[in-house]
N, C-alpha and C positions, 0 to 999 in steps of 0.2 A: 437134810440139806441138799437132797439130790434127786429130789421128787421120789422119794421113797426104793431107789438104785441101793442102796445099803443103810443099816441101822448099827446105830447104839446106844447101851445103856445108859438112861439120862437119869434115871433115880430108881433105886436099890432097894424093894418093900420085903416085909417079913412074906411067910410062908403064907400068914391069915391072912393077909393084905392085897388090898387089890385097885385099881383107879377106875371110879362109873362116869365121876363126870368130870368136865378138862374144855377149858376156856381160854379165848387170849382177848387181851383187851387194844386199843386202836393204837398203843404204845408200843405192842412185839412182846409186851411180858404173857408168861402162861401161867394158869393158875389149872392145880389139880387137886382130888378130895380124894382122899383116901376112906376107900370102904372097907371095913374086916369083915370077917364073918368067924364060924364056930360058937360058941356057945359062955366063953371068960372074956372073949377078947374085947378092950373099950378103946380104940384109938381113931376119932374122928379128927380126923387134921387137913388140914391146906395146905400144900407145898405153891411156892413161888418160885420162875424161874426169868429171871431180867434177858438171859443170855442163849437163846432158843433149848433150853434143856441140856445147856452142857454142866450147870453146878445148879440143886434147886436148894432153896429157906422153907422150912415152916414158918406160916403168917398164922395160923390159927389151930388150934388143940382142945382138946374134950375131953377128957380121960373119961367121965362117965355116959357117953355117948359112940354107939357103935359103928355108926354109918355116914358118910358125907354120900349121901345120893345122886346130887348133882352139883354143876357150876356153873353160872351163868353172866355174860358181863353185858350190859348193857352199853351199845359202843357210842351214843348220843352225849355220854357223862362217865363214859368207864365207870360207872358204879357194879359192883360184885354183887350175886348174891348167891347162897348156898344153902341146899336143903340139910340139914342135920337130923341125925336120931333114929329110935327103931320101937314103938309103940310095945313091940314085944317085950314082957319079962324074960330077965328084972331090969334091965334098961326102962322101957315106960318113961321115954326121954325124946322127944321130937320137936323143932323146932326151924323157923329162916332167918337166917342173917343177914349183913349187908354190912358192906365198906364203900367209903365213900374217897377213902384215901389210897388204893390202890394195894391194899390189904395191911394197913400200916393199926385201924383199929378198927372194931365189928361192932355192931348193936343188934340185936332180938329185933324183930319186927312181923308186926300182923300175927298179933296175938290170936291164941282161940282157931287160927284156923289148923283144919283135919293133918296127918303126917300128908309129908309131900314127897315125891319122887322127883316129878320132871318139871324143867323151870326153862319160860323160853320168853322172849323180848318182842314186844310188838313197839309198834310208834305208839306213845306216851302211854304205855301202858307193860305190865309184867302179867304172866300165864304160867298158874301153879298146878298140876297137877296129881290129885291126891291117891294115897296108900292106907291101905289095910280100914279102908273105908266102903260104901257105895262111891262106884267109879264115880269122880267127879271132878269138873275143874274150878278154878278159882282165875279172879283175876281183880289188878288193881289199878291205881293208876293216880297214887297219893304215896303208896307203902305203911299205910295208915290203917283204912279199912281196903275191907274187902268182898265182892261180890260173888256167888255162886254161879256162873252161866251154861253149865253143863251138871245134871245128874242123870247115869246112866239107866237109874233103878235098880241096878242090883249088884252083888258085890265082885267088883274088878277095882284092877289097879292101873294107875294111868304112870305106865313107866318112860315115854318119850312125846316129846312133841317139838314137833319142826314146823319152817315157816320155807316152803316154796317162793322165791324172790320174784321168779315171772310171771307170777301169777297171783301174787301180792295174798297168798293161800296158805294158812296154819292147819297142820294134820296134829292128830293124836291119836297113841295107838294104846289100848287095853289089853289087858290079859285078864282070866279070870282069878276072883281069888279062891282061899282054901274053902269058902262056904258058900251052900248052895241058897239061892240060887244066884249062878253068877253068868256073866257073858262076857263078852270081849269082842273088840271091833275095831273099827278106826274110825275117825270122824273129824269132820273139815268145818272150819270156820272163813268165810268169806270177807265178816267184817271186824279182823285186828282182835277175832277172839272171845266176841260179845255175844254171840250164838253161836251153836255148832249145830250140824246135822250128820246121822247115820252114813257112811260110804260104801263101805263094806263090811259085813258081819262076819267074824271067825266064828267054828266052834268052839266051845269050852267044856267040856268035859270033864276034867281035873282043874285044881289051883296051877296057874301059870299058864294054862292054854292059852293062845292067840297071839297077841306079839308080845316082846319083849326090848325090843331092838330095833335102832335105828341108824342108819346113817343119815349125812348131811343134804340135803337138795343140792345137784350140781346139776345145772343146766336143767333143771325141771324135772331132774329125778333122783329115786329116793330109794333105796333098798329095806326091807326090814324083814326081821326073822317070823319064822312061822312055826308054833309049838300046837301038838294034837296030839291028847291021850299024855299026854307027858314025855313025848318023842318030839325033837328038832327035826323040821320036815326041811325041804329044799325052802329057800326063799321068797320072797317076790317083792315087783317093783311095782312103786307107784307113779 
């Protein structure tokens, strides 16, 4: 509340628990997804908060799904949508949803397509980013079907993508995955997501090389993490 001068606890997770993705819609409400990890743990949930994170609601729950990967709010119609699931056994559980109500009730949507990680908003259009697949992206612009307009060729995970506002520019950043042959890179779309092209190539060397991480574009820039050999290097900016 104070441009980041002091914090506090705004919601209380277990030890397994953890939040990847965190949205607010044109309203001031925040919506959060809670991720677990370990190996029993099943608690894919949305937390709601009307009141900037002073008391949150769960809107949504999965006991047989392990992961909320991301959240995303389209602020054209506040419509929500969030990646769920984790293709890994015994889960073998993935799936996107969407509220149209403000997290009030959720439907499945865009069947068939690959696990997704990263989820990000273009004008008239959404940008899915997929996991534990050949990197690749999706996008739509019905919530109906859906198009393929990124495959990387080999196998990475597309764990972030952002939209540069002054330069009307979507990034996405790869890592590699656990099997060879894999790469990792970043890669820009010009047009709202319809094509992309190669920017910069990391190496990938192990599952998880290259990025992983992203922050938001502010003023036309962008920080994101940089993994090599299975070591967190220093950062860099786009």
């Amino acid at each position: 509340k104070n441009q980041g001068q002091s914090w506090t606890r705004a919601l209380a997770l277990n030890m397994s628990e953890c939040v990847w993705g965190m949205d607010e819609d044109k309203g001031g409400n925040l919506f959060a997804g809670v991720y677990t990890i370990g190996t029993s743990n099943s608690n894919a949930r949305i937390y709601k908060s009307t009141n900037n994170g002073t008391s949150c609601v769960s809107v949504y729950y999965d006991s047989k799904a392990r992961h909320v990967h991301d959240v995303a709010i389209d602020k054209s119609n506040n419509y929500i949508y969030a990646s769920i699931g984790d293709n890994l056994a015994p889960w073998s559980i993935n799936y996107v949803i969407r509220s149209i109500d403000g997290g009030g009730n959720w439907s499945k949507i865009l069947t068939g397509m690959p696990q997704v990680v990263a989820i990000e908003i273009t004008p008239n259009a959404r940008l899915f980013g997929s996991d534990y697949t050949n990197g690749a992206i999706f996008r739509t612009t019905n919530d109906n079907s859906f198009t393929q307009v990124l495959n990387t060729g080999a196998n990475s995970y597309c764990f972030w993508i952002r939209k540069n506002d002054l330069q009307n520019q979507f990034y996405a950043g790869f890592c590699g995955g656990e099997n060879s042959p894999r790469n990792s890179g970043i890669y820009v779309s010009n047009d709202n997501g319809q094509s992309w092209v190669l920017l910069q190539s990391l190496q990938a060397q192990r599952g998880y090389d290259g990025t992983t991480a992203a922050s938001n574009f502010v003023q036309g820039m962008l920080y994101h993490d940089v993994v090599l050999n299975g070591v967190v290097q220093n950062g860099a900016c786009l």
